[in-house]
N, C-alpha and C positions, 0 to 999 in steps of 0.2 A: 558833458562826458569827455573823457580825455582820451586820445587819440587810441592808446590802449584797447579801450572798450567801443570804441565807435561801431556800430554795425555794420554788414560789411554793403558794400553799392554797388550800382554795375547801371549802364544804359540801356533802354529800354527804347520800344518808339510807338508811339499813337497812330492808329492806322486804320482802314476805310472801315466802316461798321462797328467803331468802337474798340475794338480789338487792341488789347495790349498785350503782352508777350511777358511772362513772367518767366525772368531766367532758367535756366536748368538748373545750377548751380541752387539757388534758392528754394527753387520746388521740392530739390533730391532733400537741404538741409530742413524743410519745413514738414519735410511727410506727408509732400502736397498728392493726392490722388485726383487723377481725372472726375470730374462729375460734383467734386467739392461745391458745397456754395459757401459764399461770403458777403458779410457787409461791407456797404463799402460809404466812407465818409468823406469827407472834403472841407477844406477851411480855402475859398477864396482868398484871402488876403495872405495869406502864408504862402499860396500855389501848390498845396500839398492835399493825396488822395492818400487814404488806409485802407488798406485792406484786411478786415479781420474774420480767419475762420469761424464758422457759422454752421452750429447742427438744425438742422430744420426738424422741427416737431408737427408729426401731424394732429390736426384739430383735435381729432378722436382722443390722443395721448394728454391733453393738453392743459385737461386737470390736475395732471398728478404733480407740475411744474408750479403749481397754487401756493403761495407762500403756506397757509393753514395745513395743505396736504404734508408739503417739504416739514414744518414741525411736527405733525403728526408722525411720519416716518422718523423721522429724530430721535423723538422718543421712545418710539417703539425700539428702533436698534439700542437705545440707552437702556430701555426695559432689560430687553436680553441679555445686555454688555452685564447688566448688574445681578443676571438669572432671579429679575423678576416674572414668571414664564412658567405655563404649568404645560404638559407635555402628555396628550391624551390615547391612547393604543388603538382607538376605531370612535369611528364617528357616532356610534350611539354614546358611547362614554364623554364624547364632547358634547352630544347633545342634551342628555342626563346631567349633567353640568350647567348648563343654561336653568334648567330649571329649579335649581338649588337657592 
């Protein structure tokens, strides 16, 4: 990267209980909110820690993140997008339907 583009840095300090201090500056530019979780990676030989925002899914949810489900839902909105899609006025009429 060329100094231009460099992201921007700032010092930080490792402190009792693990605790590190993520600037003000940073949290305001990142849209950081209290409670956020993240993962967090590391490469020893570099000496470098990532931190990368992280939505936590619960278990119960956790099908629908399925690769098969995500194509499923894919299609469907492509169904739509293309007004492949029949549009039924009460649920007997969708049901009557089924049985055709």
């Amino acid at each position: 990267m060329d100094a231009q583009h460099e992201p921007p840095e700032t010092l930080t300090t490792y402190r009792a209980r693990s605790i590190v201090t993520i600037p003000a500056e940073a949290a305001k530019d990142l849209e950081l909110r209290a409670g956020e979780n993240f993962i967090v990676s590391w490469d020893r030989s570099a000496g470098t820690i990532t931190l990368t925002k992280a939505k936590v899914i619960p278990a119960e949810d956790a099908w629908y993140y399925t690769p098969q489900v995500q194509a499923s839902v894919a299609e469907s909105f492509a169904d739509a997008a293309a007004g492949r899609v029949t549009r039924f006025e009460s649920d007997a009429e969708f049901l009557a339907a089924l049985e055709d």
